[in-house]
C-alpha positions in Angstrom: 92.2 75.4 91.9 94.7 77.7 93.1 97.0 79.4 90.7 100.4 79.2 90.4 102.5 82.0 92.2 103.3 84.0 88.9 100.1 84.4 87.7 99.5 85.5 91.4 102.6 87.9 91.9 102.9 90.8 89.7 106.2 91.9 89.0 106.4 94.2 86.8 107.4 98.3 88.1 104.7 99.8 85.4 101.7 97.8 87.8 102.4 100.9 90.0 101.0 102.6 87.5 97.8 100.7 87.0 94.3 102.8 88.0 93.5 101.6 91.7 91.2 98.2 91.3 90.2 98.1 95.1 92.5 96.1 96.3 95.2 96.8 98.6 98.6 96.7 97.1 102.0 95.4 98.9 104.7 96.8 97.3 108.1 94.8 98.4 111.2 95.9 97.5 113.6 92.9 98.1 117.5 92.9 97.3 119.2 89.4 96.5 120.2 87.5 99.3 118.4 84.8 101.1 114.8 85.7 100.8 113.2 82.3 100.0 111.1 82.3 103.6 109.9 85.5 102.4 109.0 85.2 99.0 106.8 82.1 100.1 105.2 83.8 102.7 104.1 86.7 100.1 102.9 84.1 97.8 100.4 82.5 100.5 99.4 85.6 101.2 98.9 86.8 97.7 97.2 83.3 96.8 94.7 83.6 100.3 93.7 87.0 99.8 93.8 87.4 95.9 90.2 89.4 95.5 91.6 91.6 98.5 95.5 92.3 98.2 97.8 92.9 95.3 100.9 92.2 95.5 104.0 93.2 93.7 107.5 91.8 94.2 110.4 94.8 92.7 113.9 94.8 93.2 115.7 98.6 94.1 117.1 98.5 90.6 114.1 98.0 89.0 112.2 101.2 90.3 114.6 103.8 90.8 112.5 106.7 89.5 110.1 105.8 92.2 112.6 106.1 95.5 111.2 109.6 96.1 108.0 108.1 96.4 109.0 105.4 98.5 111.3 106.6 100.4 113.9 104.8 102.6 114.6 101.4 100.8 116.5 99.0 102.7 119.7 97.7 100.1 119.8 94.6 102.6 116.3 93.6 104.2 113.0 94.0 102.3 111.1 96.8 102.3 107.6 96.6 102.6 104.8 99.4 101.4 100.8 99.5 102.0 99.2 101.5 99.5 95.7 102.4 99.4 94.2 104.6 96.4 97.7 105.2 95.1 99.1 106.6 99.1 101.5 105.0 101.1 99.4 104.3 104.2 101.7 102.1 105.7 105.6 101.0 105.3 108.0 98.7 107.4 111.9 97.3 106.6 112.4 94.1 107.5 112.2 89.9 107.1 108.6 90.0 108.3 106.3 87.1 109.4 103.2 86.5 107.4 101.1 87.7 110.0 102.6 90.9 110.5 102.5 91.1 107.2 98.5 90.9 107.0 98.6 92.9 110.0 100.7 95.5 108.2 98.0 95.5 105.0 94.7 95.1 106.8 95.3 96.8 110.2 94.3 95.1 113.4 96.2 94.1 116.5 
């Protein structure tokens, strides 16, 4: 059975916080506007690769104490971040296809 997309997404700016279960974590930061593509593409990729991927959906208001950690963070597209053992090993700004986004996670061509 697969679960529904809020048990899947974690939303929530203290899960940045959580000890390091394995997984890799996306961290998107999306500002309002027309994201709907987007935010079902994360939650088919959160749902597929649940044992392997993390995912956490933030808005820019919601994390503010963590923009020196982030960095950059788009106020118009989403911003994406790969982290792996609590680094940033990958970032990337923009409306991405859900390939590129497993791409962006996993690696690969």
């Amino acid at each position: 059975m697969v679960e529904p997309p809020s048990a899947v997404l974690e939303t929530s700016p203290a899960d940045l916080a959580e000890p390091d279960d394995g997984r890799v974590h996306l961290i998107c930061i999306r500002p309002t506007g027309p994201f709907k593509a987007f935010d079902d593409r994360l939650t088919l990729l959160a749902i597929r690769l649940v044992r392997f991927l993390r995912v956490t959906i933030l808005r820019p208001w919601e994390c503010p104490d963590q923009h020196d950690w982030m960095g950059f963070v788009s106020g118009t597209v989403p911003t994406v971040l790969v982290v792996r053992g609590g680094e940033i090993i990958a970032k990337s700004v923009g409306d991405l296809p859900i390939l590129d986004l497993e791409r962006l996670a996993f690696g690969g061509p």
